[in-house]
C-alpha positions in Angstrom: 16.7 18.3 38.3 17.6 19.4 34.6 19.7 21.5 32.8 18.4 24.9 33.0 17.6 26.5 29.8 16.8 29.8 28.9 13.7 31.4 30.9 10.2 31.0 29.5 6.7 31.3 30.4 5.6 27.9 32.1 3.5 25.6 30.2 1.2 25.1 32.9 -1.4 27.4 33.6 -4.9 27.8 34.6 -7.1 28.6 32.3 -10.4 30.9 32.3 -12.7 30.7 29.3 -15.0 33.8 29.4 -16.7 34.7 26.5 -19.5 33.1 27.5 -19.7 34.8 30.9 -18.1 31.6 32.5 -15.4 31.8 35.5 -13.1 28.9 37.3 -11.8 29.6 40.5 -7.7 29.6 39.9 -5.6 26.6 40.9 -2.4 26.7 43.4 0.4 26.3 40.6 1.6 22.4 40.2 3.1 21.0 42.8 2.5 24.2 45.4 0.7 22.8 48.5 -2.3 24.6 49.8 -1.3 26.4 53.1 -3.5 25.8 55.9 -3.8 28.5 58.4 -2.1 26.2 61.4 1.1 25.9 58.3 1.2 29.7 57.5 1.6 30.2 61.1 4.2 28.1 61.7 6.0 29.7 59.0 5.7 33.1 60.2 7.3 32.0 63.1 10.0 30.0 61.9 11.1 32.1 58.7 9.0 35.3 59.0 9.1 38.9 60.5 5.7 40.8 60.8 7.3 44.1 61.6 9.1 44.1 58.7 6.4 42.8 56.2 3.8 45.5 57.4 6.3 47.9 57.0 6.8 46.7 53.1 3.9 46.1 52.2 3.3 49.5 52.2 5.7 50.3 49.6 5.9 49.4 46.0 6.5 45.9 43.9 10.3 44.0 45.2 11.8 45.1 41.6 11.0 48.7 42.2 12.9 49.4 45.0 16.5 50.9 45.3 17.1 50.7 49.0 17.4 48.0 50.9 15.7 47.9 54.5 17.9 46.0 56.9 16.5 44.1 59.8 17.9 42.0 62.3 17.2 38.2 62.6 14.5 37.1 64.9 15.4 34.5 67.4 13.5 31.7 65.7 15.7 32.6 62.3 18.8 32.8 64.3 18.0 29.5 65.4 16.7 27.9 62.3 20.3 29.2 60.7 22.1 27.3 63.7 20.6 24.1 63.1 21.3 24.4 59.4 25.1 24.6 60.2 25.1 22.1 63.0 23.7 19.4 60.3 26.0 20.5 58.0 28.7 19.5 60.2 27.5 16.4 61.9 27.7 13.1 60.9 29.7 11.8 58.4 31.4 14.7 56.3 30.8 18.4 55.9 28.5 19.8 53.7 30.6 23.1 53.0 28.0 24.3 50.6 26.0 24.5 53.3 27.9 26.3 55.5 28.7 28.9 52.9 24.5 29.0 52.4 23.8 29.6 55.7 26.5 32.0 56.2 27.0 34.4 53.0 25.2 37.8 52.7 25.0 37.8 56.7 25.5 41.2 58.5 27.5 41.9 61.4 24.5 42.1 63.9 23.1 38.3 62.2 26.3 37.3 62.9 26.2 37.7 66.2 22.9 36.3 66.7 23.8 33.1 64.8 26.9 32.6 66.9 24.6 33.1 70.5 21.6 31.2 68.9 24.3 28.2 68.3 26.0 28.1 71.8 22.3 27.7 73.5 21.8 24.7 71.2 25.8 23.2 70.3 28.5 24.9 71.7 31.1 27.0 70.3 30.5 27.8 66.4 33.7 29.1 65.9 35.4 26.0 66.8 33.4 23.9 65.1 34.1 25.3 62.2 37.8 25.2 62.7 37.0 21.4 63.8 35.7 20.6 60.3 36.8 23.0 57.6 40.5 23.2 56.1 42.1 25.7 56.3 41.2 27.4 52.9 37.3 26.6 53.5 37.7 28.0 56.8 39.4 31.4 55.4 36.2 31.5 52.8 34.1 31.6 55.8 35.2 34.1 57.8 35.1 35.8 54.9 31.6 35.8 55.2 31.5 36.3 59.3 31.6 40.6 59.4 31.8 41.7 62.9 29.3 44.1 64.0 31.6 46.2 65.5 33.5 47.2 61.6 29.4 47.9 60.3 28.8 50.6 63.1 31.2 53.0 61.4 28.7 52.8 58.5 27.1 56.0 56.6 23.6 54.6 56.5 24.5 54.9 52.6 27.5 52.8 53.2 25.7 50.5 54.9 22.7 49.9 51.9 25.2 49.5 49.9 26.8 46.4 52.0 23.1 45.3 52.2 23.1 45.7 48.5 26.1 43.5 48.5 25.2 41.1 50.4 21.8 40.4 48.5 23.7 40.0 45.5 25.8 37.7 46.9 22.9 35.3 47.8 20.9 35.7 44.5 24.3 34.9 43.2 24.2 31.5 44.6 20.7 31.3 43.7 21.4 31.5 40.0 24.3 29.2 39.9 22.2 26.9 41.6 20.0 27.0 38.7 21.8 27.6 35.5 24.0 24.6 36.4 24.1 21.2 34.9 21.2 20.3 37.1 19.1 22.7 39.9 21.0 22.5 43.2 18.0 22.6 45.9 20.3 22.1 48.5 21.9 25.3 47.7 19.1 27.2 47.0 17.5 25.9 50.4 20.8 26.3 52.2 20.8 30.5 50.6 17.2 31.2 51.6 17.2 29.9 55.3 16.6 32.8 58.1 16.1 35.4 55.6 14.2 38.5 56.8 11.6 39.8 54.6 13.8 42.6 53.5 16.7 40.6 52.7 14.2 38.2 50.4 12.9 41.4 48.6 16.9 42.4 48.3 17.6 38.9 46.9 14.9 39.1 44.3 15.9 42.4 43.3 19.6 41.9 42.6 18.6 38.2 41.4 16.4 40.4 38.9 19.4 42.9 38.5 21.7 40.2 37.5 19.7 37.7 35.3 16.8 39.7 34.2 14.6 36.9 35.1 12.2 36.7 37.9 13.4 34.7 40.9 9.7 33.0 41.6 9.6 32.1 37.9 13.1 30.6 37.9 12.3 28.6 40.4 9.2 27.6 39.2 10.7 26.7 35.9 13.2 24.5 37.6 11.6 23.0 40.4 8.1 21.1 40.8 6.2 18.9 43.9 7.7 19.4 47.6 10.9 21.3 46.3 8.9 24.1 44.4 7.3 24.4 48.0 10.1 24.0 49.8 12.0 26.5 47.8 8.5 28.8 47.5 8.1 28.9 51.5 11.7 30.0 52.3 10.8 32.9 49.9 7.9 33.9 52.2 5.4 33.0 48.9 2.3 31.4 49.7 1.6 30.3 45.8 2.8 30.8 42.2 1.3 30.8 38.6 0.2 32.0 35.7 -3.4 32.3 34.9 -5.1 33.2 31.6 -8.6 33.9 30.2 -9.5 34.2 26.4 -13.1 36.5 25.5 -15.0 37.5 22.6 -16.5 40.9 22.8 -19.4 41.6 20.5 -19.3 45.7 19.9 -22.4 47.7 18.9 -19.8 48.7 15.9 -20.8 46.4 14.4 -17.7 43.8 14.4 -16.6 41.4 16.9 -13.0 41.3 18.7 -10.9 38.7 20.3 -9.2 39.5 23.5 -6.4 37.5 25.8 -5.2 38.1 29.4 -2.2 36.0 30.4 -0.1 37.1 33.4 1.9 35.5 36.0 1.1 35.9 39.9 3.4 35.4 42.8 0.8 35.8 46.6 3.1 36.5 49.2 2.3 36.3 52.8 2.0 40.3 52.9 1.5 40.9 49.1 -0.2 40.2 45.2 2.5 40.2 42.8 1.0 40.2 39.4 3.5 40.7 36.7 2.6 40.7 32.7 5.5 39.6 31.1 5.8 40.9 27.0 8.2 40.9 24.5 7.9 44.7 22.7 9.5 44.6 19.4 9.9 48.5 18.3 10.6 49.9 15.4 14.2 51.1 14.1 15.0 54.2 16.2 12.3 53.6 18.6 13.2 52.9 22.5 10.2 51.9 24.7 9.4 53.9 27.8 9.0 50.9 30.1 10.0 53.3 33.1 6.7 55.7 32.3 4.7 53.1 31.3 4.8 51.2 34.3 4.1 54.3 36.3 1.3 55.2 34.7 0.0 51.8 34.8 1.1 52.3 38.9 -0.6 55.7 39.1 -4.2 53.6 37.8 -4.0 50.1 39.3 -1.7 50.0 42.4 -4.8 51.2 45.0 -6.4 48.2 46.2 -5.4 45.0 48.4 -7.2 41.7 48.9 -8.6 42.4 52.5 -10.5 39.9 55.1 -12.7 41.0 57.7 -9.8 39.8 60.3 -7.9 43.2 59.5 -5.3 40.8 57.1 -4.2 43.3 54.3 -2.7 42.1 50.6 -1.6 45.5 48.4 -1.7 44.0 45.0 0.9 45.1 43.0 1.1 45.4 39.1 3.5 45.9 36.5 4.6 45.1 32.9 7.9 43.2 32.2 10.0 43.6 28.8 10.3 39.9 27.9 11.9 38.8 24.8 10.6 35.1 25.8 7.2 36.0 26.4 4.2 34.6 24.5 2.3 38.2 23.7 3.8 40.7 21.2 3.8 43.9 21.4 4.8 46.0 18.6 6.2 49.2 19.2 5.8 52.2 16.4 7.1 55.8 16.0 4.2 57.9 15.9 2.5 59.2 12.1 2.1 62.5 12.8 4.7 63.9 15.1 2.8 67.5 15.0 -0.2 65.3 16.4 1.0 62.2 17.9 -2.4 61.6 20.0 -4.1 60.7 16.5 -2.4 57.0 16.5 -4.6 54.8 18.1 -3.1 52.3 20.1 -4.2 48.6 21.1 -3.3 45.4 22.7 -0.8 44.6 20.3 0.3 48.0 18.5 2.0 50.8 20.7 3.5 54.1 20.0 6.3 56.3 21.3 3.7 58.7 22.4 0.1 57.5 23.6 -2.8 59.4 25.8 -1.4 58.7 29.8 -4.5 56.4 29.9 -3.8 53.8 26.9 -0.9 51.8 28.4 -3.4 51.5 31.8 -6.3 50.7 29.7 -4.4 48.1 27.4 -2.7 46.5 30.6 -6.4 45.8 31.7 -7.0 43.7 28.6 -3.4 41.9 29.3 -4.9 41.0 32.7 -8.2 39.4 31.1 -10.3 42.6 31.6 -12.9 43.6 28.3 -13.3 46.6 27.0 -16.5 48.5 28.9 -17.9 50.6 25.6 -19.9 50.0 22.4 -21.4 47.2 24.5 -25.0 45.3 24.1 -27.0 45.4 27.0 -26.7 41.9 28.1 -22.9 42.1 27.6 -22.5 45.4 29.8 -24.3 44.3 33.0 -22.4 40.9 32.6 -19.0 43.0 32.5 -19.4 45.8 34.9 -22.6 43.9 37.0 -25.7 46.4 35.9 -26.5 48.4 33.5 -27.8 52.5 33.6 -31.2 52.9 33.3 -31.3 56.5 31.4 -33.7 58.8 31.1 -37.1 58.1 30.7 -39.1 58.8 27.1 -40.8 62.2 27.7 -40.9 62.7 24.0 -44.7 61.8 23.4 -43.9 59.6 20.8 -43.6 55.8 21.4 -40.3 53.7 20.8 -41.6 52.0 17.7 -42.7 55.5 16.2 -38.8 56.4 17.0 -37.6 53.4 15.3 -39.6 54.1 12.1 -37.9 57.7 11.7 -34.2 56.1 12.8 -35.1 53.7 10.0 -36.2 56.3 7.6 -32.9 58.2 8.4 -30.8 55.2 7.6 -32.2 54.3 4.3 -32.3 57.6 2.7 -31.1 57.1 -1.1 -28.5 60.4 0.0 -26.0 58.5 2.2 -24.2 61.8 2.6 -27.6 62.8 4.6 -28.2 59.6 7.1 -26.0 60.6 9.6 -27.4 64.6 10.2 -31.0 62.8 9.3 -30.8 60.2 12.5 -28.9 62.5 14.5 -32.0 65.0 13.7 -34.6 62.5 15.2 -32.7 61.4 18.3 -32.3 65.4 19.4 -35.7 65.6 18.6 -36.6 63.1 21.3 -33.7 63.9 23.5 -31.2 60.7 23.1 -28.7 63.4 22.1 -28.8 66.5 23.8 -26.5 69.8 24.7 -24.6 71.0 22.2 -22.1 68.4 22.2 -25.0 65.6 21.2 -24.3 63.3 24.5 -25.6 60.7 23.8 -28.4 58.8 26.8 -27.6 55.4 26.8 -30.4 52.8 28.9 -33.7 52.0 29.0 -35.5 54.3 26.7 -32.8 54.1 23.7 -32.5 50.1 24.4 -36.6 50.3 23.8 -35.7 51.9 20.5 -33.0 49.8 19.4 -35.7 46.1 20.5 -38.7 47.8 18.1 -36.6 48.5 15.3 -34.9 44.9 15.7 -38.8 43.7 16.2 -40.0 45.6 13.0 -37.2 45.4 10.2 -35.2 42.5 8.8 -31.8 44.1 9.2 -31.4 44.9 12.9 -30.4 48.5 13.8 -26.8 47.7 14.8 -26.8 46.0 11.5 -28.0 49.2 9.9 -25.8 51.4 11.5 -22.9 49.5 10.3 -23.8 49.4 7.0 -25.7 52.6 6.2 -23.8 55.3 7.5 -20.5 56.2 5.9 -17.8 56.1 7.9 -15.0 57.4 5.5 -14.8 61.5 6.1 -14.6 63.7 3.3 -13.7 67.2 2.4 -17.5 68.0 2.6 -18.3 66.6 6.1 -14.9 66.1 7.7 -17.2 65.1 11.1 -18.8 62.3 9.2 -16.9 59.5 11.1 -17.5 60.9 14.3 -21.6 61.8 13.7 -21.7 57.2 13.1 -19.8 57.1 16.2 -22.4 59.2 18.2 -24.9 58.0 16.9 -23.9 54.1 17.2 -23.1 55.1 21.2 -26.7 56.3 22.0 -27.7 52.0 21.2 -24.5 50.9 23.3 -23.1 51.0 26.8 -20.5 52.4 28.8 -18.9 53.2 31.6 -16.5 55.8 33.2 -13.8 53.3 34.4 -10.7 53.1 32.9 -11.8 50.2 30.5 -15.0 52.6 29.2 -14.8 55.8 27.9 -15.8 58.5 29.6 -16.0 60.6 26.7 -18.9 58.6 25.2 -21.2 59.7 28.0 -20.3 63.5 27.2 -19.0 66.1 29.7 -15.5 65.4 31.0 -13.4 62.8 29.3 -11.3 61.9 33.0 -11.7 58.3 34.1 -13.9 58.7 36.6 -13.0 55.8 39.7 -11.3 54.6 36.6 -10.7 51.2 38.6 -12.8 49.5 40.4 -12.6 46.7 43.0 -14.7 44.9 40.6 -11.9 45.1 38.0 -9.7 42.7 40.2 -12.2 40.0 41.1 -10.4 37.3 39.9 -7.5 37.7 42.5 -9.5 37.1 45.4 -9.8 33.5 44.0 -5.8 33.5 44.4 -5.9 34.6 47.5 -8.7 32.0 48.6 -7.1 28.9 47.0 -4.4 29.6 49.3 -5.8 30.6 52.8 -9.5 29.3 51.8 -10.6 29.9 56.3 -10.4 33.4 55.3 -13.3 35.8 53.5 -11.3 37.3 51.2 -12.4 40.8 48.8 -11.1 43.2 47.4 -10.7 47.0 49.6 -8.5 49.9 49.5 -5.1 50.2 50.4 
């Protein structure tokens, strides 16, 4: 136990290194046990609800959801709730905490289960309690003991909102088990018992409501070895962590960048949590659109679940968090050009008020360790995506070296103002630009171009893009920018997803399939650390 502090990122994490095309399986999180198929069971039975988890996991992440979906206790909760109050009251003493645990945020209909669960096992509840309590600890608990006849004259809107109520009541023990002196596990053990899977999600909400904190983190933050799984198996969660990868990307630009996922994930028994937490620092005037942002990064990622050929089903769930504790920055501007706002160009640590729908989904893919699928070298493309297109084939009657010379001749012309229309010249000669947009036809045939030239001349061509053509725009060529940037793509990859860009392969600049089961690899590792009997990938809803 220790005096809880305020809420930050755990320093424990596991750690990917990819820019070397490297990858380590994720660990559990400290102190979370593996769970063995014969313990996942068991816990389904004793603390679990399958109806009600197949029905949720069909909907979106716990801290999106308004209502609250009441179930009734199963049996085996009833019971499990009965034998927390009958060792709360035997032996020496009373443990009133426990009573209240076991008893607050109960509806009407539990209530009644608890009580009939208890006589097959003790006796009379109701009299015990009498027997044990005072008088002003017994008036707190029948506070707390709603009879199900008083909730049948419920709207169903009056009765979410007692749900409601009742959730907050519990994550409101929950947090005052943790931002005391030192954690109370009893009490957070004692509020968790015989939850249903939609009271859980309900706790986590209003916990969230209330603290602004994730409840998995919190307790993660506060607890460690057989409480953290105590505490994590009560909450239905199978594992807890945060993971992190760091990559270099070398870009046919001619300039190398730095990328860094970190994120946090949370595998419940019917669900992938994976939250990116980020502390947004806007300008003066400027108020984030978390609410859009996270349903555009919905609308692109939230499609796929971790399947097994069993018929088991995980939906993976992802979001961005506003965190003003969180390690990555994000700086948010107002845009330079409000008549043209798209002209601001965005990245993973500069956004603006108003971005293209697809740069908050794209950026979240570097949060989550994903590079960038464009202006990439051969080797690094099939690496990324897992092949690379082949192209068209050279039906140009000239060879690749011949090719190279002119694209060489083009680039050293004393005129820099001419390079770019002089290169672009000889690859629509030989067709690696064609239509009259110049798309450019990335594979084999201009990757044969870009080896000869490297083969035959000191500088290599990516070199002699970079350098040779002008990349400031003047009043003369206004295009001159973008001619370099065609002509740099024809050497390069790309691909269609959502971390490519489309509109480097011509035609229609829409994400096509713009993510990909491939794009959420790494959670299947997740998934396997925890339940490693199963053949876990990654499917469709």
């Amino acid at each position: 136990m220790h005096t809880h502090a305020p809420k930050r990122r755990p320093a424990t994490r596991t750690t990917f290194e990819a820019s070397d095309g490297g990858e380590t399986s994720p660990s559990v999180a400290p102190g979370v046990e593996r769970l063995s198929v014969e313990t996942l069971r068991h816990f389904q039975a004793a603390v679990g609800n399958r109806a009600t988890s197949a029905l949720l996991a069909q909907r979106r992440s716990t801290v999106q959801r308004t209502a609250v979906v009441q179930r009734a206790l199963s049996n085996e909760q009833a019971e499990s709730i009965a034998r927390q109050l009958e060792d709360a009251m035997s032996g020496w003493g009373t443990d009133e905490d426990a009573i209240y645990g076991a008893l607050s945020g109960r509806s009407g209909t539990d209530m009644t289960k608890i009580r009939s669960a208890y006589r097959r096992l003790f006796g009379d509840l109701d009299a015990d309690l009498a027997d044990e309590l005072t008088d002003s600890e017994l008036a707190k608990v029948k506070q707390m003991m709603p009879r199900t006849a008083d909730e049948l004259t419920l709207s169903e809107e009056e009765k979410t909102e007692a749900a409601t109520n009742r959730a907050r009541v519990v994550a409101a023990q929950i947090r005052d088990a943790i931002e005391g002196l030192g954690t109370e596990e009893a009490q957070i053990y004692n509020s968790l018992t015989g939850r249903t899977s939609a009271e859980l999600n309900a706790i986590a909400a209003q916990y969230l409501d209330l603290t602004g904190r994730d409840v998995i983190l919190d307790l993660r933050d506060d607890l460690s070895g057989g409480e953290l799984t105590k505490a994590l198996y009560l909450f239905e969660v199978a594992s807890a962590g945060t993971l992190e990868n760091k990559f270099k990307q070398n870009m046919t630009e001619g300039y190398s960048t730095f990328g860094h996922g970190l994120f946090n994930y949370t595998l419940h028994r019917d669900r992938l949590e994976i939250d990116v937490p980020i502390k947004f620092t806007p300008d003066e005037g400027v108020t984030p659109p978390f609410a859009l942002w996270n349903q555009q990064i919905d609308g692109v990622w939230n499609q796929f679940a971790l399947t097994e050929p069993g018929g088991r089903k995980l939906p993976i769930n992802l979001r961005l968090r506003n965190d003003s504790g969180a390690e990555r920055e994000v700086v948010v501007h107002k845009n330079t050009d409000p008549a043209d706002p798209l002209k601001d160009r965005a990245n993973a640590g500069e956004f603006y008020l108003v971005m293209k729908p697809s740069t908050v989904p794209h950026e979240f893919g570097h949060f989550i360790g994903l590079e960038d699928e464009y202006q990439r070298y051969h080797a690094d493309f099939g690496r990324v995506v897992g092949q690379a297109p082949t192209g068209p084939d050279n039906l140009s009657g000239q060879t690749v070296e011949e090719i190279a010379t002119d694209v060489h001749g083009g680039l050293h012309l004393d005129d820099a103002n001419g390079r770019a229309d002089t290169v672009l010249s000889v690859l629509r000669n030989v067709d690696l630009v064609t239509g009259t947009n110049d798309d450019p036809q990335q594979g084999t045939f201009a990757q044969g171009v870009r080896v000869a030239y490297d083969e035959e001349y000191s500088e290599t061509l990516v070199e002699d893009m970079a350098s040779k053509l002008p990349s400031e725009n003047d009043a003369t060529d206004p295009n001159r920018s973008y001619k370099k940037w065609k002509i740099q793509t024809v050497f390069s990859f790309a691909s269609r997803s959502i971390m490519g860009n489309p509109g480097a392969l011509g035609g229609s600049t829409t994400h096509d399939h713009a993510v990909e089961p491939r794009h959420l690899r790494r959670f299947v590792e997740i998934a396997k650390a925890a339940w490693p009997d199963f053949q876990w990938t990654v499917g469709p809803r």
